[in-house]
N, C-alpha and C positions, 0 to 999 in steps of 0.2 A: 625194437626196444623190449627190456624183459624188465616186470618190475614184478617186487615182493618185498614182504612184511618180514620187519623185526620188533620186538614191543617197542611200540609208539612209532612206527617209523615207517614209511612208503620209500625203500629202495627202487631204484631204476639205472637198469645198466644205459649208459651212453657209450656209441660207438662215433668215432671221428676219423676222417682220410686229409693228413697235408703233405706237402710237398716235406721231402726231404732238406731239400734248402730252400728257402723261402724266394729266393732271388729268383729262382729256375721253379717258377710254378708247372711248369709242363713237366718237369723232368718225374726222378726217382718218387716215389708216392710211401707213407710210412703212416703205421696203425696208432689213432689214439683212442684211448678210453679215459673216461668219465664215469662215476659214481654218481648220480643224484640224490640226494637226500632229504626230504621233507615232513614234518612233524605229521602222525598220520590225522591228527584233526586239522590239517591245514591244506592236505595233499591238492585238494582244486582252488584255492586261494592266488590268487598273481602276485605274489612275492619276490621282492628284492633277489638278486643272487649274490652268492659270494662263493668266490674260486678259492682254493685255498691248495695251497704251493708247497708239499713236504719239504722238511731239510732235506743234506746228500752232498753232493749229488750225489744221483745212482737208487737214492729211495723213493719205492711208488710211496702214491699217499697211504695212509695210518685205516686196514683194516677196522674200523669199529664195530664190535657187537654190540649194538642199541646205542643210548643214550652214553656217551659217556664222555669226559675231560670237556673240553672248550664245543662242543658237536653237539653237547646237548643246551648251552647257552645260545649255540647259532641258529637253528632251528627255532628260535621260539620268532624268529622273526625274518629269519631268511629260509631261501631256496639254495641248500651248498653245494655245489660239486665238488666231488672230490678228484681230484687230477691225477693221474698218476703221468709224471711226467716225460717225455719221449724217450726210447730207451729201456723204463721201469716195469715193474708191473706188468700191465697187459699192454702197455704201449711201444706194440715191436721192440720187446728187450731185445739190449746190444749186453753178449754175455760170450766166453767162450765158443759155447755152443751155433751160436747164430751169425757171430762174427763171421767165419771165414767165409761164407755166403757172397760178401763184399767183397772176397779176393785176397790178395797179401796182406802185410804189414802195411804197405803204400796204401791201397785202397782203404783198409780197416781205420790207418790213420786221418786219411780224409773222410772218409764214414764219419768217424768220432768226433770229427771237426764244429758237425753239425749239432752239437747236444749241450751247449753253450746256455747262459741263463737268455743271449740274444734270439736265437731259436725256440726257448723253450715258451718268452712273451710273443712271436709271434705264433707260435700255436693258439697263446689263449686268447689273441684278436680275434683269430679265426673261427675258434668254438664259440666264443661270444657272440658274433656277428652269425653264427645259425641257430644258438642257444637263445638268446635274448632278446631279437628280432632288431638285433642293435643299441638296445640302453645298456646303460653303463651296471657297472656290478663292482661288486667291493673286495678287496684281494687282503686275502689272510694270507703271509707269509714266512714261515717257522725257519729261520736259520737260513739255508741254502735258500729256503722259499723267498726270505728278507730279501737277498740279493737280487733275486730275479724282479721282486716288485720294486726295487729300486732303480734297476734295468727299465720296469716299463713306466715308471714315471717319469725315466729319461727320452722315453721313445715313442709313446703311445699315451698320454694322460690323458687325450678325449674318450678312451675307454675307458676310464676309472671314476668311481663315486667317491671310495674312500680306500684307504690302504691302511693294514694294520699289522707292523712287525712284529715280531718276538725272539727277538736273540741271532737276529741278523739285520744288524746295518753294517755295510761292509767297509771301507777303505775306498775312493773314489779314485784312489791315487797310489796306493800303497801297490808295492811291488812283489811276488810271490817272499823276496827277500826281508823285506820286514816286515810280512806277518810274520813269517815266522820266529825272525827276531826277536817279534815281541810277546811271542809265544812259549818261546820255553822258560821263561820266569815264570810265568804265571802257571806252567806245569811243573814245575820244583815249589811255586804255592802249596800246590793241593796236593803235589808227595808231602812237603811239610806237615800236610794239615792232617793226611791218613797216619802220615806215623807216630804224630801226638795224639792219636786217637786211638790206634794200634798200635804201640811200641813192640808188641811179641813179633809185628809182620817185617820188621827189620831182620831179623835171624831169617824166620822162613823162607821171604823173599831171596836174602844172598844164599841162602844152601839149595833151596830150586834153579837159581841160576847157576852156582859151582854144579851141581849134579849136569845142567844141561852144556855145561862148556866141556866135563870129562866125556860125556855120551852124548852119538848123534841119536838125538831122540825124533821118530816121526809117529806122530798121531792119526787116528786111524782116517783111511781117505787119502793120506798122503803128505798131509801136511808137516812142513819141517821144523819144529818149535824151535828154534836156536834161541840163545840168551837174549840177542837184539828181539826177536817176535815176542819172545818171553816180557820183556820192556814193554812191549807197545800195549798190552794191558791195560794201560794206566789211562787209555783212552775211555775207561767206565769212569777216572776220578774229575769228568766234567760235569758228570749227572746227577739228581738229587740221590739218589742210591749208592752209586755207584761206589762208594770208598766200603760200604757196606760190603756191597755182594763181590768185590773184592777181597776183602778180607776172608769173606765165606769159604773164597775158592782157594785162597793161599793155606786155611788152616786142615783142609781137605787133601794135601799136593801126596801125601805119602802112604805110604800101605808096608806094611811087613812081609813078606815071601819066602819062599827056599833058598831065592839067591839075593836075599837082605833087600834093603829098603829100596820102594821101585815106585815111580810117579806112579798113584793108583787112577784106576780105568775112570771115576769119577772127575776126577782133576781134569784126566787129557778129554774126556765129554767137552767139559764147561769149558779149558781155555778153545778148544777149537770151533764151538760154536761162538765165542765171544771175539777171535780171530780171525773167520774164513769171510771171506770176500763173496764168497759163491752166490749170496745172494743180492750182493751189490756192486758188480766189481765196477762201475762207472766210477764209485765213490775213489777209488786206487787210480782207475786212469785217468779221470781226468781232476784231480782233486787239486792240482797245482794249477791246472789249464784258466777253473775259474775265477783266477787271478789275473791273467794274462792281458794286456794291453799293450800295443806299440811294436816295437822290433826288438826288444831282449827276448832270447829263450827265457823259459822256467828251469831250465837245465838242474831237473832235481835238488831243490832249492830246500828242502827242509832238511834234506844229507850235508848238502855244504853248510848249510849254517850252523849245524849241530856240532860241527866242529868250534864253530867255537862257545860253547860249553861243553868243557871237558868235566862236569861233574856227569852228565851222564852218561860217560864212557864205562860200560860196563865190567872191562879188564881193570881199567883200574880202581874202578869202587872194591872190587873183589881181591885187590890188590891190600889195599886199604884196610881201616877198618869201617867206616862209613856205610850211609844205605845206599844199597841200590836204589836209583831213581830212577819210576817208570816212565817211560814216554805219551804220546798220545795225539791226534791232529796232524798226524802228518803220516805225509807216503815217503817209500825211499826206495830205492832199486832191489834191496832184496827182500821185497814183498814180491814181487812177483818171479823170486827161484823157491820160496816160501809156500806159499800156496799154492796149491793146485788148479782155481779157480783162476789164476792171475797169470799162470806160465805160460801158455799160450800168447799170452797180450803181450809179450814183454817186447816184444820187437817193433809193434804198436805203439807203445809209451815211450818207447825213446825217441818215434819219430816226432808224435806231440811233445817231449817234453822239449827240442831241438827245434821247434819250430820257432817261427822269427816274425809271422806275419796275422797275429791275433789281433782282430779290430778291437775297438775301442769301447766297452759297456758303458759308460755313464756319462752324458753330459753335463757338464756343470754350471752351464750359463743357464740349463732348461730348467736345473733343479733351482736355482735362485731363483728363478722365476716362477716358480713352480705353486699351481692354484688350489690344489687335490686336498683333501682332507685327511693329513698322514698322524699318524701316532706312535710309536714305538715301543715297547717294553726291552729296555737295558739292562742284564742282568748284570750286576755289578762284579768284579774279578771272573766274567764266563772267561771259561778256559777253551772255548771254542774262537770266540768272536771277541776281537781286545775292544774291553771298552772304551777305550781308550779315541782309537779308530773308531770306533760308535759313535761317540758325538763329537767329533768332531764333522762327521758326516750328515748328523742332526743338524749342525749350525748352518749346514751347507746347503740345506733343503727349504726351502722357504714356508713359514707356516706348520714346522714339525714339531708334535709337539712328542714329549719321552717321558718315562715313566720308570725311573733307575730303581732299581731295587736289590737288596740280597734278601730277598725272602725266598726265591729259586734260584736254584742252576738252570744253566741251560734249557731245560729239558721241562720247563716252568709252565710251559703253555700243555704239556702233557699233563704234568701232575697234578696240577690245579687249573685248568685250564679254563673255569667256566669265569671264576674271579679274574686272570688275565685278561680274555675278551671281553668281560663287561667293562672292567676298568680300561683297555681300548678305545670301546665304541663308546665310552664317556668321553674320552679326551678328543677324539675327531668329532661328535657336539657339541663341545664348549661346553659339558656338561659339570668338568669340577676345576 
């Protein structure tokens, strides 16, 4: 173990070894890391734990320099780790890069099989039970994280003290096909809501997209901005910023030259950092998978559905006279001829997205029944997580209690994060 100071803070690297599939504990052996975290006047104090589960998937947990969002409310009374999930971060990323290791498409597919929210709670059994000498500890879960602690309260609640969501309770039941369904209204919402906010970014949006349907454009590294990627943008307008630093980037798109107006080198920067998968590509592979239950494939389920809303067909908004409306939340097969980071995998993702024999994440006889001290923060219209599916998934849980709000997006446990968790760990007290 390696620790060190940030103001106020005793860091310590945690190193972990679990099986690759948990069933086959002799078998394949795969890297996890852990963060620890402790207020540094508390650092030899026996304190509570609390895991805490990034969204994603595909994302390690949330870098912090010091004190800062919901990190610095948890410390005042806990021991955190921060997880970075298997796959992410330092925990044997699954990338390009590391993929072929495992072999073909075949092998890489069943590789990837393993990195489910089902896999990802029994890791944290595992790191508990050497971390904590076995008591229970209390699971922060941010989005993709929700999910997974919803997972382990279906599977595992004699490890849990208290569970505390933010912008992930998921569908218990719902099928890769009607998230999505219920997804793109609520993504023509918040096109709505950016263009009565920015009415100028109707022009610029359709002439950045006519500019990219007459020219193949590729930005630098590779990437192929076509009108469709150009769309998926709109995945910033879930976040409390995001229609903001959207708009920053569309009123940025153009630059004057020799040979006339030409997407300027700032634009293609920002849309390709806001696009490339490279540092998450989990999040594209298996983004549909962690829906999956039963024997239906996902068989690219956010492409077929998008068919039917034809307002977001980009030919013919531009056909029109209408806005382009951006996308967001969803993967589609030409993400990965699209990116660089993703082309490699594609042969990968078809055979997950084709697959037919995904067990089953949630019980629901166990969550009725279910003893755990749960709380939620529902962020009212996320355009990630339908709230819709939220509580209904709330009623299903026995003793859950929610905390609906539009004070944040999404992204609520970030930007304010220390009033989220306190207003949490009030409501798993009985406290208001």
């Amino acid at each position: 173990m390696t620790s060190y100071r940030q103001p106020g803070l005793v860091l310590t690297d945690r190193h972990f070894t679990v099986p690759l599939d948990h069933a086959d504990p002799s078998g394949e052996q795969i890297a996890l890391y852990g963060r620890e975290v402790v207020s540094s006047g508390r650092a030899g104090a026996d304190l509570p734990w609390l895991v805490y589960l990034e969204g994603g998937p595909g994302f390690g947990a949330r870098r912090f320099p010091g004190k800062q969002a919901w990190l610095a409310r948890a410390v005042q009374e806990f021991r955190v780790l921060l997880l970075d999930q298997r796959g992410t971060g330092l925990s044997s990323p699954a990338n390009r890069q590391t993929l072929p290791l495992c072999g073909g498409p075949e092998e890489q597919a069943r590789y990837l099989s393993h990195f489910r929210a089902d896999s990802i709670v029994r890791d944290c059994e595992a790191v508990r039970a050497r971390l904590t000498g076995g008591a229970r500890w209390t699971v922060l879960g941010q989005s993709f994280g929700g999910f997974c602690a919803t997972h382990y309260l279906s599977t595992a609640p004699e490890g849990l003290k208290a569970v505390l969501i933010t912008g992930g309770l998921p569908s218990l039941d719902a099928r890769a096909e009607d998230v999505y369904r219920a997804a793109y209204p609520r993504i023509q919402r918040k096109n709505d809501a950016h263009y009565a906010r920015y009415p100028q970014d109707v022009e610029r949006a359709r002439r950045i997209a006519e500019h990219l349907a007459a020219r193949r454009t590729v930005l630098p590294g590779g990437y192929l901005l076509t009108t469709e990627a150009f769309q998926s943008l709109g995945i910033q307008l879930g976040t409390g910023d995001g229609s903001h630093q959207l708009h920053y980037l569309l009123e940025n798109a153009f630059v004057r030259t020799a040979r006339g107006d030409e997407l300027s080198d700032a634009f293609q920067q920002g849309v390709l950092a806001a696009l490339s998968y490279a540092a998450h590509p989990l999040y594209a592979v298996l983004h549909e998978a962690i829906y999956a239950q039963g024997q239906a494939p996902t068989a690219w389920a956010a492409e077929r559905v998008r068919a039917e809303f034809p307002q977001f067909d980009a030919e013919k908004a531009l056909a029109g006279d209408g806005p382009l409306l951006f996308t967001g939340e969803s993967v589609h097969p030409w993400h990965f001829e699209t990116d660089p980071a993703l082309r490699p995998l594609r042969d990968a993702a078809e055979i997950l997205a084709a697959r037919t024999d995904w067990p089953a994440l949630y019980d629901t006889e166990r969550l009725a029944a279910n003893e755990v001290p749960v709380a939620a923060a529902v962020y009212h219209d996320d355009m990630y997580v339908d709230t819709a599916h939220s509580l209904a998934t709330a009623r299903a849980i026995r003793g859950l209690r929610t905390w609906v709000t539009d004070e944040y997006e999404h992204d609520g446990v970030r930007a304010s994060g220390s009033r989220v968790l306190d207003r949490l760990l009030a409501l798993v007290r009985d406290e208001v």
